[in-house]
C-alpha positions in Angstrom: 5.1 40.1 9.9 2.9 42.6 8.0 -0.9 41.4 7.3 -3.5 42.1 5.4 -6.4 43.7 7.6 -9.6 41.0 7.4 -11.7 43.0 6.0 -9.5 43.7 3.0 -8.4 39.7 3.1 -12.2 39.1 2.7 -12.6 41.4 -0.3 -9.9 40.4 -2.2 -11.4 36.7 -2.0 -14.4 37.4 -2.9 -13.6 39.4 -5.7 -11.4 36.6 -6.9 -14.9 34.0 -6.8 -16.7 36.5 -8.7 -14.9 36.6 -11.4 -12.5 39.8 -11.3 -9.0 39.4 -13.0 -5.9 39.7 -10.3 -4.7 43.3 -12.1 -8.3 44.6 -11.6 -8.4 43.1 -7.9 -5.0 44.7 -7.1 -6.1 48.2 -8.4 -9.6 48.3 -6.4 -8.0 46.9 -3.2 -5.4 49.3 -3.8 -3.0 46.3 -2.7 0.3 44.7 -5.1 -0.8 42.2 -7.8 2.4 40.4 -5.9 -0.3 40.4 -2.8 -3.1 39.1 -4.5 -0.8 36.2 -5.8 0.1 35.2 -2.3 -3.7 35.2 -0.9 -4.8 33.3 -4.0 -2.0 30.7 -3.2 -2.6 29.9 0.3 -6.6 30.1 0.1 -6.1 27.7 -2.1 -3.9 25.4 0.0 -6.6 26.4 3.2 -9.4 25.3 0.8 -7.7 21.7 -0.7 -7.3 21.1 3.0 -10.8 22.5 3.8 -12.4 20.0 1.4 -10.5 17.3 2.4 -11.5 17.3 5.9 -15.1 18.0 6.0 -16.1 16.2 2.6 -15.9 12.6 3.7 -18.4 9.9 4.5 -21.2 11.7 1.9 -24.5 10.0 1.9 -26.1 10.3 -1.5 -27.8 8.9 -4.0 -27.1 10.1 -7.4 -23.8 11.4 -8.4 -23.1 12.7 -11.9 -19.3 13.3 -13.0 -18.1 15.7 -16.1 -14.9 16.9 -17.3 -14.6 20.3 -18.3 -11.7 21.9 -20.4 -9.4 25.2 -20.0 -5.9 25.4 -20.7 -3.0 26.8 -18.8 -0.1 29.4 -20.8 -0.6 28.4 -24.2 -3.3 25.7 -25.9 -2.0 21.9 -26.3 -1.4 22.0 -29.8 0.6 25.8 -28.9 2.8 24.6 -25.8 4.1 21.6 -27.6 6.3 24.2 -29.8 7.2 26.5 -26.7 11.0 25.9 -25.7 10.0 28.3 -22.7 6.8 26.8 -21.7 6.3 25.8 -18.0 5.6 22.8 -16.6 1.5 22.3 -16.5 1.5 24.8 -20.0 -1.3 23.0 -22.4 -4.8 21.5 -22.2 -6.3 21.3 -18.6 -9.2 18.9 -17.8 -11.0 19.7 -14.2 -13.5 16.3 -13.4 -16.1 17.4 -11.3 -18.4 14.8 -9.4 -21.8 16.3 -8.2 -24.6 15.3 -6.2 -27.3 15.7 -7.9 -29.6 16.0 -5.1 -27.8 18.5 -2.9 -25.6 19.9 -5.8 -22.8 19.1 -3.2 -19.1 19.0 -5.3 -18.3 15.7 -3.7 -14.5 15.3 -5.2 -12.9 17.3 -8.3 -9.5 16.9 -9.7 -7.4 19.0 -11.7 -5.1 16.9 -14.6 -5.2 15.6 -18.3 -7.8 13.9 -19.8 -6.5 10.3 -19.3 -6.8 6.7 -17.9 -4.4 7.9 -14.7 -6.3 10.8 -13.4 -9.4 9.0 -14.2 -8.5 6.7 -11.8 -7.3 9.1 -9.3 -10.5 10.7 -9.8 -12.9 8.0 -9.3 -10.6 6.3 -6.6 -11.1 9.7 -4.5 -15.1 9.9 -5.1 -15.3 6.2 -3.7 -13.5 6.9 -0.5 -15.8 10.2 0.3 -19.0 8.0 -0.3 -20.8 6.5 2.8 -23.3 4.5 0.8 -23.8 2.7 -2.4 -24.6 5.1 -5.4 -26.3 5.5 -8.8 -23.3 6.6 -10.5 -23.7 8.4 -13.6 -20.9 9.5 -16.5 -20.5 10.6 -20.2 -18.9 7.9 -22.9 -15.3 8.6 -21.9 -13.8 5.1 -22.0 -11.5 5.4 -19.4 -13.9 6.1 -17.0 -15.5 2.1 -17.3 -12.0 0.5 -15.8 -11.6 3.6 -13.2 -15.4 2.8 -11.8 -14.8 -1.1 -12.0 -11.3 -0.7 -10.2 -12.9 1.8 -7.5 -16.1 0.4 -6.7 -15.9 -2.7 -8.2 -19.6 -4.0 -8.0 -20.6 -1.9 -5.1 -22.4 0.5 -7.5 -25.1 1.5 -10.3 -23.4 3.0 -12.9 -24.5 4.0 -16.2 -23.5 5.8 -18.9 -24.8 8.7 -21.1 -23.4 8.7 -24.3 -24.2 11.7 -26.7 -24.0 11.6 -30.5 -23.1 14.5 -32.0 -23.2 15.9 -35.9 -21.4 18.5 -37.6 -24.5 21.1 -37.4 -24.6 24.1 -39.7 -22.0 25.8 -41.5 -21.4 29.2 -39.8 -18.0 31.9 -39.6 -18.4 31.5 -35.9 -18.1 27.6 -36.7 -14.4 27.3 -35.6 -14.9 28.2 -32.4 -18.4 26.4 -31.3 -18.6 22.3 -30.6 -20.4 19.9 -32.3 -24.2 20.1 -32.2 -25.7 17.2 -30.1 -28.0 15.4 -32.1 -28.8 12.8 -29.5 -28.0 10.6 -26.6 -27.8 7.0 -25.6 -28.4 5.8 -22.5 -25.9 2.5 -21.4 -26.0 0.1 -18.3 -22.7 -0.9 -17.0 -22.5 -2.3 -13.9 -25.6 -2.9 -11.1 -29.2 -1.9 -11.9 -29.0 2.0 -12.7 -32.6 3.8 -13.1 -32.8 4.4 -16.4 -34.6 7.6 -15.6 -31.8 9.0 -13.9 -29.0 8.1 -16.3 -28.1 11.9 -17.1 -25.5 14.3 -16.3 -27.4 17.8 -16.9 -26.8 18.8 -13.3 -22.9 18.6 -13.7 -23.0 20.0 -17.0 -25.0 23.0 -15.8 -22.3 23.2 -12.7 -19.8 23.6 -15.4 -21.3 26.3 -16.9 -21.7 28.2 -13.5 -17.6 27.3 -13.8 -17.0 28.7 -16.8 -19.3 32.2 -16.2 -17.9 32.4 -12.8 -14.0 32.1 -12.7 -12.1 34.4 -15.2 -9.9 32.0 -15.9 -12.4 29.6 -17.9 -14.0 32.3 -20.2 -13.0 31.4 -23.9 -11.5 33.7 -26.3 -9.7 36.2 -24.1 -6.4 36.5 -22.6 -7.7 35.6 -19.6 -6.2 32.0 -19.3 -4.3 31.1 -16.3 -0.8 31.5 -16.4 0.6 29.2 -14.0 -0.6 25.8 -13.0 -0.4 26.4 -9.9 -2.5 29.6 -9.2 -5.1 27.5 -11.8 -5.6 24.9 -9.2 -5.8 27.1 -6.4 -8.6 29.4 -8.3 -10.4 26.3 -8.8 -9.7 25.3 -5.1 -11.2 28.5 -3.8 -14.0 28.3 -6.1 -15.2 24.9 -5.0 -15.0 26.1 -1.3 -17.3 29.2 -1.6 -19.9 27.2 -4.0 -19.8 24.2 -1.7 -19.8 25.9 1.9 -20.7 30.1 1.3 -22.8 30.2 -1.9 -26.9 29.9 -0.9 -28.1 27.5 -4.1 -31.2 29.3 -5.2 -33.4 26.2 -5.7 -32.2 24.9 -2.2 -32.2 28.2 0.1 -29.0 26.6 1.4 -25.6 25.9 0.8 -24.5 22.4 -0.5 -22.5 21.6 2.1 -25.7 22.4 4.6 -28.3 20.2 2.2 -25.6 17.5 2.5 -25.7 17.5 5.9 -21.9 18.6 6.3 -22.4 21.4 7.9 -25.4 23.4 9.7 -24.4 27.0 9.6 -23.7 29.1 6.5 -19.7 29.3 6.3 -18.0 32.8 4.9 -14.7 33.9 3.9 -13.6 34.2 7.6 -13.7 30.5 8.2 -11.5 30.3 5.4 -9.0 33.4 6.5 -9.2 31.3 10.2 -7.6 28.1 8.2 -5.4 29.7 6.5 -4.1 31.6 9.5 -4.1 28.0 11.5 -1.5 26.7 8.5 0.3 29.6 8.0 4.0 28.7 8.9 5.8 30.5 12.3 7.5 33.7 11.2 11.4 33.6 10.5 13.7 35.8 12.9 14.1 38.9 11.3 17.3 41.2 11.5 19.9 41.2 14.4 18.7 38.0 15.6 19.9 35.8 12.6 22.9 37.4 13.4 23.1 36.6 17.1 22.3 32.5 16.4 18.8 32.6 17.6 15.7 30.8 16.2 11.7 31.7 17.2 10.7 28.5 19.7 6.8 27.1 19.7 6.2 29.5 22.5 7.0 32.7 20.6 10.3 32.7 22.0 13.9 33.7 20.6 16.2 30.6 22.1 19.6 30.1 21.5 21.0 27.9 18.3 23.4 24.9 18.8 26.1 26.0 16.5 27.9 23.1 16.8 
């Protein structure tokens, strides 16, 4: 089976975290858009699996959680009148949970902006946590019963509720939110710091998402197309900012402030995973012919045929 040299593997990944559309990628790699597809797809799948094996039993003691929104084909209130929309096509939500302290991504999950996937969400960020936290949120209601059912008492959770007026009239008003006119600060459950009750370190993560992936920069046709390849952009994303990307104000990585890891992780640790996952090859020409199959060893070995 043909492959990709590294060193071209490696630049077509990186290209795809620093923003570059697939079409552009595929014309300076001089490579098919088709093979671009394929990388994205299973660096994706290396990086979910990544993730879910080194980022458990976090010690921490702030963690901040956002949502931020994109949308996938067509915008909610567009996809709803599609009879060829596919499946995932509409408004997508990404939750983010951040550690404040070691701007570590603890747990994210892609989905809608509902009761279900804030559970999901929250149950995820409890089972990655080694210690008890100061948990911290914005008013979105669903998120007090997802906390309660995850945690239960076993945390210090507050909430930051903003209040927002309609600001000044402008042609540019359409496409600009609401101006924040203030915040209120609520306990819910345990004794949260009042001090700390704030989520500027997650909302200043999703800006660094929205400036760094293609696919989250309003007002161009750059939206993602299919669900899936959304999810594995924002997969691979998470893995170089948590594991590859030096944080300036740290001189490390996350993952290294976190205590996850001690060495400064690349692209190639990435490329080794995805090699580890990537599925035997299929016999190829005479030998489907001839009622062979490709054993663990490497070997062709006869096919019972009856």
């Amino acid at each position: 089976m043909n492959k990709l040299p590294l060193s071209k593997r490696v630049q077509i990944l990186a290209m795809l975290c620093e923003g570059s559309s697939m079409r552009s990628i595929s014309r300076v790699a001089d490579v098919s858009i088709n093979t671009v597809s394929k990388l994205l797809v299973e660096a994706g799948e290396a990086a979910i699996t990544v993730h879910g094996e080194y980022v458990q039993n976090v010690t921490a003691s702030r963690i901040q959680c956002d949502e931020i929104w994109s949308f996938c084909y067509a915008k909610q209130k567009n996809a709803k009148a599609l009879d060829n929309a596919p499946d995932g096509a509409g408004d997508v939500w990404t939750w983010t949970a951040l550690d404040a302290d070691t701007k570590l991504i603890v747990t994210y999950l892609v989905g809608s902006r509902d009761a279900d996937c804030a559970n999901q969400f929250m149950d995820d960020l409890a089972w990655r946590l080694a210690n008890r936290v100061q948990l911290t949120t914005d008013g979105l209601k669903a998120y007090v019963e997802a906390v309660e059912g995850a945690f239960g008492m076993n945390v210090d959770y507050g909430m930051l509720v903003k209040l927002y007026g309609e600001g000044p009239l402008s042609p540019e008003r359409r496409y600009s939110p609401m101006e924040c006119i203030g915040a209120r600060k609520r306990r819910v459950t345990g004794n949260p710091d009042a001090s700390d009750i704030s989520t500027s370190h997650v909302e200043r993560q999703n800006l660094t998402m929205r400036m760094s992936m293609r696919r989250f920069t309003r007002l161009t046709n750059a939206f993602s197309k299919k669900w899936e390849n959304h999810v594995h952009a924002i997969a691979l994303y998470f893995y170089h900012y948590n594991f590859c990307r030096i944080h300036k104000s740290l001189r490390v990585t996350p993952a290294m402030a976190a205590g996850i890891t001690d060495t400064l992780w690349s692209f190639d640790n990435l490329i080794a995973k995805m090699d580890a996952m990537a599925p035997a090859p299929a016999p190829r020409g005479p030998y489907k012919k001839k009622g062979v199959k490709l054993d663990n060893s490497g070997l062709f070995v006869p096919v019972d045929q009856n």
